[in-house]
C-alpha positions as CSV (number, residue, x, y, z in Angstrom):
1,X,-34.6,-16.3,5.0
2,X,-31.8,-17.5,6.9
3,X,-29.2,-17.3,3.7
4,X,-30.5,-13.7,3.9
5,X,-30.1,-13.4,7.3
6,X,-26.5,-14.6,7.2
7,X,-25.6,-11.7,4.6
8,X,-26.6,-9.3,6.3
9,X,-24.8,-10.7,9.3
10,X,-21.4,-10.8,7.2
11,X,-22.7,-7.2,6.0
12,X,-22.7,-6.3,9.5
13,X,-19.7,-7.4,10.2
14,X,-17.5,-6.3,7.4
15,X,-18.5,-2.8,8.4
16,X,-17.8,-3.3,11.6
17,X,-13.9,-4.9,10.6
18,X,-13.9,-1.2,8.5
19,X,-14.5,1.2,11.3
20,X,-12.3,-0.8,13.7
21,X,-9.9,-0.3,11.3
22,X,-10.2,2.9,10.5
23,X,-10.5,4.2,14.4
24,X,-7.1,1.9,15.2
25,X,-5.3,3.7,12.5
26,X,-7.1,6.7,13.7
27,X,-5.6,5.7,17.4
28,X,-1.9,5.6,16.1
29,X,-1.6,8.3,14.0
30,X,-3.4,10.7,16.4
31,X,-1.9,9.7,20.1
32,X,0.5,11.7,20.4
33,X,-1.1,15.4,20.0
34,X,-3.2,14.3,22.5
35,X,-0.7,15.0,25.2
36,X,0.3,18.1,23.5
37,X,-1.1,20.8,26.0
38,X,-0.2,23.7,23.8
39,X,-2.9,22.2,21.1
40,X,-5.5,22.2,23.9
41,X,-4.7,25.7,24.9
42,X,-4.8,26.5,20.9
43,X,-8.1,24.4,20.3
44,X,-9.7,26.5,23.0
45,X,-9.3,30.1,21.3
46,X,-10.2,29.1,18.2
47,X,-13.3,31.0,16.3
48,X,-15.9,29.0,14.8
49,X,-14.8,30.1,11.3
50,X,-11.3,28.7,12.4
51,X,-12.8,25.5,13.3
52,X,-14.8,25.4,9.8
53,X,-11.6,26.1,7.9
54,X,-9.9,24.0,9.4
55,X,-12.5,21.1,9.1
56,X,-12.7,22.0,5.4
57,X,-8.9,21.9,5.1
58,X,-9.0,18.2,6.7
59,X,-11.7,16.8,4.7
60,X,-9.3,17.7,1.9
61,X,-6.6,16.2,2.7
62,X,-8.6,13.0,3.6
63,X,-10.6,12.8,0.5
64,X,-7.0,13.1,-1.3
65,X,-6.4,9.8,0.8
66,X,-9.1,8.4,0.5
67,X,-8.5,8.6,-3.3
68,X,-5.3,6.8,-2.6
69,X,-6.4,3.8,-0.4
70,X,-9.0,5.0,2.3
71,X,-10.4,2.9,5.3
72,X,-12.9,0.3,3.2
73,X,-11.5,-3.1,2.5
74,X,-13.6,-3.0,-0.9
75,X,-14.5,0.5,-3.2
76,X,-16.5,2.2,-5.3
77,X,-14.6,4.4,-7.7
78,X,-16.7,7.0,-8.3
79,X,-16.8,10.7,-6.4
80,X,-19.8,10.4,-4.3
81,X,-18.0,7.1,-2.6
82,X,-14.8,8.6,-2.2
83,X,-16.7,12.0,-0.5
84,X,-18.7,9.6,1.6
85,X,-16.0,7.7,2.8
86,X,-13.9,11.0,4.0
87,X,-16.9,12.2,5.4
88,X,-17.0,8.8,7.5
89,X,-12.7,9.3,7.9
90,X,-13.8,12.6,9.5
91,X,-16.4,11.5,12.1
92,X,-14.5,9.4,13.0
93,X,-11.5,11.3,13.7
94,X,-13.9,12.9,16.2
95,X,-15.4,10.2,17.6
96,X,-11.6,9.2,18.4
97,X,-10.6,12.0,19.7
98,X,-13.4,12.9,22.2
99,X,-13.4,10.1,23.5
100,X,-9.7,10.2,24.4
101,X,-10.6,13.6,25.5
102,X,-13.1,12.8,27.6
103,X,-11.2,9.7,29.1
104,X,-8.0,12.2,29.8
105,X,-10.7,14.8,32.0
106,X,-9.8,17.1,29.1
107,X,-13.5,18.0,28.6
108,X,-16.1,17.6,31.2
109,X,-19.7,18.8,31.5
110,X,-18.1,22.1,32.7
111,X,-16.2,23.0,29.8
112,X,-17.5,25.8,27.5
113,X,-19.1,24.6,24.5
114,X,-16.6,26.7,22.5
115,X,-13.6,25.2,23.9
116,X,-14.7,21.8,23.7
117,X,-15.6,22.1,20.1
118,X,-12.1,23.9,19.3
119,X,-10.0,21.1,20.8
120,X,-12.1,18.2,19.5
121,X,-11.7,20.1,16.1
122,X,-8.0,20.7,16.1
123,X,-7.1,17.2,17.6
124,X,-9.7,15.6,15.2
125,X,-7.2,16.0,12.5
126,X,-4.4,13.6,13.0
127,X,-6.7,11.1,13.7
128,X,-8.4,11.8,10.4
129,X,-5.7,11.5,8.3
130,X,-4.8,8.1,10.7
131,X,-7.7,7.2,9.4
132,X,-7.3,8.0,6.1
133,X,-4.0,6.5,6.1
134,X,-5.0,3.1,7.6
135,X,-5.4,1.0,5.1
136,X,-2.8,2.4,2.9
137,X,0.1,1.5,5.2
138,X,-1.0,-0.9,7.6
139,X,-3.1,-3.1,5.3
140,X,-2.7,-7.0,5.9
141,X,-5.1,-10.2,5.2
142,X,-7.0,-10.9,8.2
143,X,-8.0,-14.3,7.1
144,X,-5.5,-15.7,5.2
145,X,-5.2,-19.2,6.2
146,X,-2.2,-21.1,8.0
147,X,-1.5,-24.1,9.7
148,X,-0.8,-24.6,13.3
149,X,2.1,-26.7,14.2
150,X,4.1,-27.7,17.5
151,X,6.9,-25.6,18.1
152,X,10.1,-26.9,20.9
153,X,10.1,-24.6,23.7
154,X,13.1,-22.9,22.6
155,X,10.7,-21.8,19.8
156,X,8.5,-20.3,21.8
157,X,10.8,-18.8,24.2
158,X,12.5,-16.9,21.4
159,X,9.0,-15.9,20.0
160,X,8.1,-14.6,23.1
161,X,11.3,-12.8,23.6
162,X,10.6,-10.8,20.2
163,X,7.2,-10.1,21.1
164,X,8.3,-8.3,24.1
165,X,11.2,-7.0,22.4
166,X,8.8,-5.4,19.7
167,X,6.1,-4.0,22.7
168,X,9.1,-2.3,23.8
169,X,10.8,-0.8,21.2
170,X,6.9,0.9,20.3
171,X,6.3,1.7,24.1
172,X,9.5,3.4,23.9
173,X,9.4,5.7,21.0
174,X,6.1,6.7,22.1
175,X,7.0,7.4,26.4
176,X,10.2,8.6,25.2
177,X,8.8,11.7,23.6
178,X,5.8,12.1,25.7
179,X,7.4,11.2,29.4
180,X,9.5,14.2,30.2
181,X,7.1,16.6,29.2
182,X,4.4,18.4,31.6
183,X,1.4,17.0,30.3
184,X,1.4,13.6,32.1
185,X,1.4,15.9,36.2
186,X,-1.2,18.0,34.6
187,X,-3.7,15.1,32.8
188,X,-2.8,13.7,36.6
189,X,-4.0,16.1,38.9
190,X,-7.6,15.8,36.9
191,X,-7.8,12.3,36.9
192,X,-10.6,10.0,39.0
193,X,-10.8,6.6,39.8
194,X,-13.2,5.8,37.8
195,X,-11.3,7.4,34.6
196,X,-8.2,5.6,35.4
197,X,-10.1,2.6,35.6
198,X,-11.5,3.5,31.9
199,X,-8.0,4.6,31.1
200,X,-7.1,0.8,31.6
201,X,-9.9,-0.3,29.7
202,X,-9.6,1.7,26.8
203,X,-5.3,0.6,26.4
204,X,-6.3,-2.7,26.8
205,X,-9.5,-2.6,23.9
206,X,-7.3,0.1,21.8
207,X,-4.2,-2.3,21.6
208,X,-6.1,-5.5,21.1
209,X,-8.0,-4.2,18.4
210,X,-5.1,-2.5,16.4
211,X,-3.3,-6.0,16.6
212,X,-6.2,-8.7,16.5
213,X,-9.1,-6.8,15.0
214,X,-8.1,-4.3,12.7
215,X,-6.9,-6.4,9.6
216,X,-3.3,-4.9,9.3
217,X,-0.1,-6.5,8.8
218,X,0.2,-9.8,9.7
219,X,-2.4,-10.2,11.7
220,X,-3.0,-13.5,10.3
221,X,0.7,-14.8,11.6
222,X,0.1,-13.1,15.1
223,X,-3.2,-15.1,15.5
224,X,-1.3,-18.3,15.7
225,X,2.1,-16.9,17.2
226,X,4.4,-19.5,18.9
227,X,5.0,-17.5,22.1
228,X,4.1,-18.1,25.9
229,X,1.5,-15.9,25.5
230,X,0.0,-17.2,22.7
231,X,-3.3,-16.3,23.1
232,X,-5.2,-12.7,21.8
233,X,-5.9,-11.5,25.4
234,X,-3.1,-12.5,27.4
235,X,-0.8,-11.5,25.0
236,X,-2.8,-8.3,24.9
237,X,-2.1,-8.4,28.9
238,X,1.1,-9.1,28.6
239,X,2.1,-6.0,26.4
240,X,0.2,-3.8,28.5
241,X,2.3,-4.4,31.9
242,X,5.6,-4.5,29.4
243,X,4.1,-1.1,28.2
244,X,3.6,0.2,32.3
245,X,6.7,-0.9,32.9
246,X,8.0,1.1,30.1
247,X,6.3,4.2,31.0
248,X,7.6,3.8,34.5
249,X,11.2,3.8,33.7
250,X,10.8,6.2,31.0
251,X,9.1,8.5,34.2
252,X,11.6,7.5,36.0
253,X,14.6,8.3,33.4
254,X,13.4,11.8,33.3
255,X,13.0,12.8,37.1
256,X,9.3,12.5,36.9
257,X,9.0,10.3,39.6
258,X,11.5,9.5,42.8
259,X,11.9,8.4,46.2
260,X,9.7,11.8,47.4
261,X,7.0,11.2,45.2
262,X,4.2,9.4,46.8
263,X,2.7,5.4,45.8
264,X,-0.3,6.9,44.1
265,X,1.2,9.4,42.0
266,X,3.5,6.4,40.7
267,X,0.6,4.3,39.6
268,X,-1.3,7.8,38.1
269,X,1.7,8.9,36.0
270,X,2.1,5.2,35.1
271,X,-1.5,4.7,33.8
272,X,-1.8,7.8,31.8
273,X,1.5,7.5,30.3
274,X,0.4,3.4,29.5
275,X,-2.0,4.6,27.1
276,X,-0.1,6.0,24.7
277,X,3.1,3.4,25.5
278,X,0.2,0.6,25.1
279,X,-0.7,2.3,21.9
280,X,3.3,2.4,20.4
281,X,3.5,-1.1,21.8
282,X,0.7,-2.5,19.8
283,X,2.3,-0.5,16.6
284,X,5.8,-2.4,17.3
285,X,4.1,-5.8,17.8
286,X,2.5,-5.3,13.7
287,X,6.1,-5.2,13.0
288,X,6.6,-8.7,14.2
């Protein structure tokens, strides 16, 4: 009984590994239409027979990818697999994006059923095909083994140097795009507390998982990374303030913010825009 317990621990957890992976690639792939206000305002007209077509069109497209590579770290190459596997790709491309829906105050109890569905159903489809692509292009060996050896400070210095260097070269391409447009004030003036407190949350859990959880690149080598930081969560920490810090100068770059602008719109446009920047910084670090 306990062998058989222990499979279906490992069973457990194997699945688990495949949907993290699959919702991280889900993640970076689908960020950036999030902020994208004319997709909400598109996503909210849609018919229902829009929304099905469209659904149809990306279930598609992710079984074609799925074909290719998909999500799942082991297969079963025959057609019922691959359907039920871009089914799965397709869930959760929605799961992905209401929640970062939800989070940005983008639907609430009081939107109308038919608007909700339209934007989850338009955004849904980058993430999809994130994760559909997940595996295919960010693919790495999770436990591949390697030794731990005493590096001279120097060493670690310059490691922890690159690791910044990497957050911010991914922070950047993100804020860059996303920073001077109008969808940072607007996610802003519906924000709460409590969902900038979540917002926090959910960069911190997105970004650890895409570099520590997910299985891609090199995850392996960034386990045991000679940096400062050289553990999961404070180097986690540490690329989330890098990635703030981005998103502030990037507001800052394009008159977003200034010396009229008041403390607590600093710190709102700063969160929002950390999520995504947290997001491009986790996808510079895999790089590393």
């Amino acid at each position: 009984m306990p062998r058989k317990r222990k499979q279906q621990a490992n069973a457990w957890l194997k699945e688990l590994d495949d949907l993290v992976r699959g919702c991280s690639g889900g993640f970076l792939f689908g960020i950036p239409l999030v902020y994208t206000m004319e997709v909400w305002w598109i996503g909210s007209t849609l018919t229902p027979a829009e929304m099905l077509i469209i659904l149809g069109l990306t279930l598609g497209i992710v079984f074609w990818l799925t074909r290719t590579e998909g999500f799942r770290r082991t297969r079963q190459h025959q057609f019922f697999a691959y359907f039920a596997e871009s089914v799965e790709a397709l869930a959760l491309g929605l799961i992905c994006a209401t929640c970062l829906l939800v989070l940005l105050q983008e639907i609430t109890l009081f939107t109308p059923l038919n608007e909700a569905l339209g934007k989850l159903v338009l955004e849904s489809v980058p993430f999809s095909i994130g994760v559909g692509l997940s595996k295919a292009f960010l693919s790495g060996d999770r436990y591949a083994s390697t030794e731990s050896t005493e590096n001279p400070k120097p060493a670690r210095l310059n490691a922890t140097l690159e690791e910044i260097g990497a957050t911010l070269t991914g922070a950047l391409v993100i804020a860059f795009n996303i920073a001077p447009t109008d969808e940072v004030p607007m996610l802003s003036a519906a924000a709460t507390p409590l969902s900038l407190l979540a917002l926090i949350a959910a960069s911190l859990l997105i970004s650890y998982s895409i570099v520590f959880v997910a299985g891609f690149t090199n995850q392996a080598k960034r386990r045991q990374q000679r940096g400062i930081f050289q553990r999961p969560m404070s180097e986690t920490i540490m690329a989330y303030l890098v990635s703030l810090g981005v998103s502030l100068l990037m507001l800052l770059f394009f008159h977003k913010l200034g010396p009229n602008v008041p403390a607590s719109l600093w710190l709102r446009y700063s969160l929002i825009l950390g999520l995504p920047a947290s997001i491009g910084g986790a996808a510079g670090r895999l790089a590393v």
